[in-house]
Structure formats: structure tokens, C-alpha cells
N, C-alpha and C positions, 0 to 999 in steps of 0.2 A: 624569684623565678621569672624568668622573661618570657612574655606569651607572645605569641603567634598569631596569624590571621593571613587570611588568602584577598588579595585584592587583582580588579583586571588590569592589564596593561594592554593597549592597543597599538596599532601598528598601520603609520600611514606613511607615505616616501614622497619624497619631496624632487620635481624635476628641474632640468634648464634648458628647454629647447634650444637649441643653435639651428639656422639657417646656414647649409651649407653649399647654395648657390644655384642649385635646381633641385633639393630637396630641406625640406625639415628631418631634424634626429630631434623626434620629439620624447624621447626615452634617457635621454642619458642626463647625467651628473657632476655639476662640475659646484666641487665644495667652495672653491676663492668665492664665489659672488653670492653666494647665500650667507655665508661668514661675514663679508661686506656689508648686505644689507641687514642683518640682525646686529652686528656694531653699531650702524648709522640708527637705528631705531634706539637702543639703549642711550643713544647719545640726546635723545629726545628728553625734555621736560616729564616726567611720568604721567603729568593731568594731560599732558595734549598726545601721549602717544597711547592711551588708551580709544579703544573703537567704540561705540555703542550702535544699536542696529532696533529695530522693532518699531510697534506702532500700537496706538489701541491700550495703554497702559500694561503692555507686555515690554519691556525691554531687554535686552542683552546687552554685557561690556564684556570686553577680553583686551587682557593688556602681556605685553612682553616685560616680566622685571627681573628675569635675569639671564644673562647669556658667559658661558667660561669653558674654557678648554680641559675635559674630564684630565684625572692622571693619568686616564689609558689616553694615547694621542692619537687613537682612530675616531674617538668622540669629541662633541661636545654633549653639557649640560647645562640645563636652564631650568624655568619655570614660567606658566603662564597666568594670573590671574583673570580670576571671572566671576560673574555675581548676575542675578536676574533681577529686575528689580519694576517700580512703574505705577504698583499699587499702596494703597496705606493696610497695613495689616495691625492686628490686636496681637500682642503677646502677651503669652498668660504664665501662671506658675503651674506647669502640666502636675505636680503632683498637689497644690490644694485648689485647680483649676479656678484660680482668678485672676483677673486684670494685672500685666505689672507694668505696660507701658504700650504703646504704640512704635511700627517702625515706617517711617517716613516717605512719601514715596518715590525719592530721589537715595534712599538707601539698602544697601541688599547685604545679602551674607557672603561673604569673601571666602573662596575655595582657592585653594593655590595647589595647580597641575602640574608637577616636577616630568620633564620628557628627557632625554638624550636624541641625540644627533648621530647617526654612523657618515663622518666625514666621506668612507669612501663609495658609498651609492644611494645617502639621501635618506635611506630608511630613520623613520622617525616613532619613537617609542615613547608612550606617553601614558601616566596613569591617569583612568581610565576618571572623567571628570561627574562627580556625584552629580549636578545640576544640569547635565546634559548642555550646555552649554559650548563645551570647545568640541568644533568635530571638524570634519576635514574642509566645510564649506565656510564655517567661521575661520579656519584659519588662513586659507586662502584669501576672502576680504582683509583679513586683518594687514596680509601683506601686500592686497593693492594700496588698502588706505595710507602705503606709507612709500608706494612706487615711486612718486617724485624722488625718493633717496641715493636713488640708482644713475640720475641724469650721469653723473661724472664716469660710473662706470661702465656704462656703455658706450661714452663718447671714446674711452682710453681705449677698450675694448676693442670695437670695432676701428680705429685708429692702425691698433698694429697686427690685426688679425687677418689678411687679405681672404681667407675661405672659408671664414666662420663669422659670424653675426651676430648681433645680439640686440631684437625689438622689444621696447619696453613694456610693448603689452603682454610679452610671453616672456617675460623674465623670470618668473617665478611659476612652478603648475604643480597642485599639489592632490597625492592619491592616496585613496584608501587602500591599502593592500585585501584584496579578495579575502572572506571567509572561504578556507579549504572544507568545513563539513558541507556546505550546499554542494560542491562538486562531488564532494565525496558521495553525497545520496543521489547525486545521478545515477553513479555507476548501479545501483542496485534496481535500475528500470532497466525490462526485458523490452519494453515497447513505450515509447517516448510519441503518444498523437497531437500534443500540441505543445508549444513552447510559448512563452508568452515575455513580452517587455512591459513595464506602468510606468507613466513620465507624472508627474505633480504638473497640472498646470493653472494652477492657481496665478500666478506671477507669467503672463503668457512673453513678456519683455524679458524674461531670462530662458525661451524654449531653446532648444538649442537645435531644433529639429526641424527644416521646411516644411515638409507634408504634416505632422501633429500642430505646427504654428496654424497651417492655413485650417486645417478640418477646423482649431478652435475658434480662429476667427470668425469662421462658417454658422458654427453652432449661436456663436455670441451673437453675431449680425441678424439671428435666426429666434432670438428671443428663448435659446436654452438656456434655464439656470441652474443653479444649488449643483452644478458639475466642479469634482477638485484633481482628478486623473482620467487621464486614457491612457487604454490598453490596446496597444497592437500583439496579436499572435497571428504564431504560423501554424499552421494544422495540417494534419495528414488523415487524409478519410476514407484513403486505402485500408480493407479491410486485412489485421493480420499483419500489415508493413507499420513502418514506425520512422520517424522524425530519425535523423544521423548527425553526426557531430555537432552534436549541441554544445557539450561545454565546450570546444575550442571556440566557437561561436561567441558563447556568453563573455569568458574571460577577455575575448576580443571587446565587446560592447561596456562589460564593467571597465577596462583600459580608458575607452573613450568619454566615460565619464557623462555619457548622452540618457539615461533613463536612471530611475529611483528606487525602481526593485524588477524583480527577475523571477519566472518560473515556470514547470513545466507538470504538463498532468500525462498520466499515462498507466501503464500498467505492470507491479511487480513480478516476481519470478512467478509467485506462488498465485498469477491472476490477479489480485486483487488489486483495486483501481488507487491511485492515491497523487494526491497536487502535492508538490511544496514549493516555496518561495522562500525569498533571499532578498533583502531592502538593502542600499547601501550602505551597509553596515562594516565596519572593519575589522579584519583577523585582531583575537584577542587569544591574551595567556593569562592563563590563571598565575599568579606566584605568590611565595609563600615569604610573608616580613615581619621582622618583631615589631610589636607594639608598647608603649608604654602605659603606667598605672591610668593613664588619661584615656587613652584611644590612640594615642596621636601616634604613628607612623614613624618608622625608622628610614628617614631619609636615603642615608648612607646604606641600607639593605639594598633598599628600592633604588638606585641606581646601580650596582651590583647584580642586581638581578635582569634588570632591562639588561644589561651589558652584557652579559649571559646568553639573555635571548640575542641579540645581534650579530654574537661571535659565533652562535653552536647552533642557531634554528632560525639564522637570519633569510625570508624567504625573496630578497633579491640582492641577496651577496653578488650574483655575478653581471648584475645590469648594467658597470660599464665596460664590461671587455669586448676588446673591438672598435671602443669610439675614436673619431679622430681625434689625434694631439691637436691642440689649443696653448697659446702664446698666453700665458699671467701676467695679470698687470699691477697685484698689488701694490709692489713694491713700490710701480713708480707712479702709482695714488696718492699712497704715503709721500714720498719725496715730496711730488706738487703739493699734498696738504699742508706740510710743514714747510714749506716755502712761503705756503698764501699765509700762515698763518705769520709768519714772521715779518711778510710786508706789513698786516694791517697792522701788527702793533708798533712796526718801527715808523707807520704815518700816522698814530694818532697825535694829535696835539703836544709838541714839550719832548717828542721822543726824535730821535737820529737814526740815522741809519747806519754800523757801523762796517 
């Protein structure tokens, strides 16, 4: 009998601004150059196109090892490895609780996060990673650490494109697609008095905020310590009025990718008072995949299923209608590649050019 089990799958979208000559389309999707650059990273040695990040005997790796064109041909699918690793740990035998060995501290336990790709607006579907490791802000380093890959196709790019652009510092922007239950408990406030935003400003070199950068500066210069967030809220202290469009508000701010959680206090139908909050967290499905005698997960479910949610609950199927057309330049990547690659071996040493 084949058993069952419910695992999450998450849901982040992946953009490509274009500069279109007195504005940004910081929204939209264009599949050739993300295809591009997850090629050019597989084409990497797998020890150097792995990432690592952390400090303090904490670390993180996340690495790309597989990337392929689904049978359905609106996807791709791949897989990301990841592993925490930094400290030396005791491994025991959990059922006669003794010693069986030590694990090293340049060693971790390998999780491998199978995602798909929806080619036509970026949405990215990923099981949901046990070690907390892969989330939207590791993946986005993952693919600065690998930006130089991009130099040629930007150059092509921008080449034959006279009204679209493409800067390499925004080549790539990647989003968590909103949890819809925190919107949805909005709706059930009669009276919304304060709305609140929390930034992490631990790391004050990545605020992305002038006014929260300088207040921290202030406080730092000020000899305040052991602080790791501020909160800015908006309040209404009209007696009986209430805070209005808040969530268009929010969904606006979580877009922009500028603060770390989200919330609002105020009061239900039935009076009674109550806060809730929303961290940048990403919309999740539960779904349901066979398992085997082991544990181990039915791959081929779990893509089928992701695939599922993209085609019938996908929530930005419609994010690129309306963008402007854009000139492709695969094709004549390709060519110039295989040209370059055909002079250097016809000038190495002993060889002709025929």
C-alpha cells in the first residue's frame, strides 16, 4: 500500500526590470534571461558555484544542481541544495543513546529542495526547505553571487533593444508572493487604530530606508544598545474612526520589499480588541504526495503537484499582460558562443582553421 503525506510548498516570483527610458517596469517577466542565467551557473564547477554566507560558527550553503525543461513546456524544474553547517556536533545512536561519531565542522546534512519555474510570469514553486535555509533572500544572493554570468547578455541585449535596457544590478529581483490569510483577517476589523511596519536592523548596511537608516545611526552614535528592530506605525486617535485602506497600503510595501513584518491592532465586529501580524513569510500549499517504506518523497508527485498549483491557483498568472515587447537575443548568444568556441580550439597549438 502506498502511503501518503502532506508537505508545504511555497510560492516566491521571480522579476526582470527593464528600464524603459523615463521609467522602470519593475514588475514584469521576461523568461530568456533567467533561463540564461541558471544555464551559465550549471555550467559552473559545482564546488565554486555553491554560495556560503554566515559568521560566528553559524553558516549557510545553497547551491543550484539541477536546472531542465518540465514535459509540460510552460515550466522548468530543478533542484536547490542546502546544508547548515560551522559547528562540531556529537552523534549518538538516539535509541541506545551513545556516542557513534562526531560530525565535523565544515560538514552538514544535505537537503535537496526540488522547485519549478512558470516560464510565463516568474512564479516559483518550491518545497518548502526542512532547514530553513533556502528563502527568498538566499536566493536572491545566490544569484547576485553569480551576476558576472550575465555580462554578454546584457551587452547583446541592450545592443538591439533601442527602448528597453537591461542594468546588471537589477537583472534579476526576487519576491515572496504575499500570504493571502493576513489580508484576509483584516477584512474581519471593524476599526483598524493603528497599522504598524518592523524593519530588522541588525545589518544597518542593507536598511533600505533613509529615515529608519538615519534614526539608527542617531541611536548608535547615542550609545543605544542590545536594539535588533524598529517599528514605525501609523495611528488614528480619533475616537470611533479607524485607519482606511490598509491592505492596499500593505500589499503595496510587502511589493517593495522595504520592511520584515507587518501589522495592525484595532478592533473586531463583536468590540473586542486584537493585533495580528504578518513577517515576510511566503504564501504556502499544503499538498498531498506518496511516500515511500523509507520517508523519502515521490518526486514525480511533487512536481505534478506544484504544477497543479501554477496552472489552477497560480496567484500572478496575469503579471505580464500589457508589458512591452522585447527583441530576444538567444539565439544570437548561442551563434557568438559557438563561434568563440570554435576559434579557440582551432588556435590552440597543432590545430587549423578549416
Amino acid at each position: 500500500m502506498t502511503n501518503k503525506t502532506f508537505v508545504k510548498i511555497q510560492a516566491y516570483e521571480l522579476f526582470t526590470p527593464k528600464f524603459l527610458g523615463d521609467s522602470f517596469a519593475m514588475e514584469r517577466y521576461d523568461h530568456e534571461q533567467i533561463e540564461y542565467l541558471l544555464q551559465r551557473i550549471c555550467n559552473i564547477p559545482l564546488k565554486q558555484r555553491a554560495f556560503h554566507i554566515g559568521k560566528s560558527g553559524e553558516y549557510k550553503v545553497i547551491n543550484l544542481v539541477d536546472i531542465r525543461h518540465s514535459e509540460d513546456q510552460d515550466f522548468m524544474e530543478g533542484a536547490f541544495s542546502c546544508a547548515r553547517y560551522g559547528q562540531l556536533e556529537e552523534i549518538i545512536n538516539v535509541h541506545e543513546q551513545i556516542k557513534t561519531g562526531e560530525k565535523p565542522r565544515d560538514h552538514g546534512l544535505k537537503n535537496e529542495v526540488p522547485f519549478i519555474l512558470d516560464k510565463r510570469n516568474g512564479l516559483l514553486l518550491l518545497h518548502k526547505d526542512k532547514n530553513n535555509v533556502v528563502s527568498r533572500e538566499m536566493i536572491y544572493k545566490y544569484f547576485r553571487y553569480h551576476i558576472n554570468e550575465i555580462d554578454l547578455y546584457c551587452e547583446e541585449f541592450n545592443s538591439v533593444n533601442p527602448t528597453a535596457k537591461i542594468f546588471k544590478r537589477s537583472f534579476v529581483k526576487v519576491g515572496a508572493v504575499p500570504s493571502q490569510d493576513f489580508f484576509e483577517e483584516i477584512k474581519n476589523f471593524a476599526l483598524i487604530k493603528e497599522a504598524f511596519v518592523i524593519k530588522n536592523i541588525e545589518n544597518i548596511d542593507q536598511i533600505n530606508n533613509e529615515g529608519i537608516a538615519f534614526l539608527t545611526r542617531e541611536a548608535t552614535e547615542n550609545n543605544v544598545e542590545d536594539f535588533q528592530e524598529m517599528k514605525v506605525s501609523y495611528k488614528n486617535t480619533v475616537k470611533k474612526r479607524g485607519i482606511k485602506h490598509i491592505t492596499a497600503f500593505f500589499e503595496k510595501l510587502y511589493e517593495a520589499d522595504k520592511y520584515d513584518k507587518y501589522g495592525v491592532s484595532g478592533q473586531l465586529e463583536s468590540g473586542k480588541p486584537k493585533t495580528i501580524t504578518m513577517a515576510k513569510f511566503p504564501q504556502t500549499y499544503d499538498i498531498k504526495v506518496s511516500i515511500n517504506e523509507n520517508g523519502i518523497i515521490s518526486l514525480s508527485d511533487l512536481i505534478n503537484e506544484m504544477i497543479a498549483i501554477a496552472k489552477y491557483q497560480n496567484p500572478v498568472i496575469d503579471k505580464n499582460e500589457g508589458v512591452q515587447p522585447i527583441e530576444k537575443v538567444g539565439d544570437l548568444l548561442n551563434a557568438k558562443e559557438k563561434q568563440k568556441g570554435s576559434e579557440d580550439e582551432a588556435s590552440e597549438p597543432g590545430k587549423e582553421i578549416s
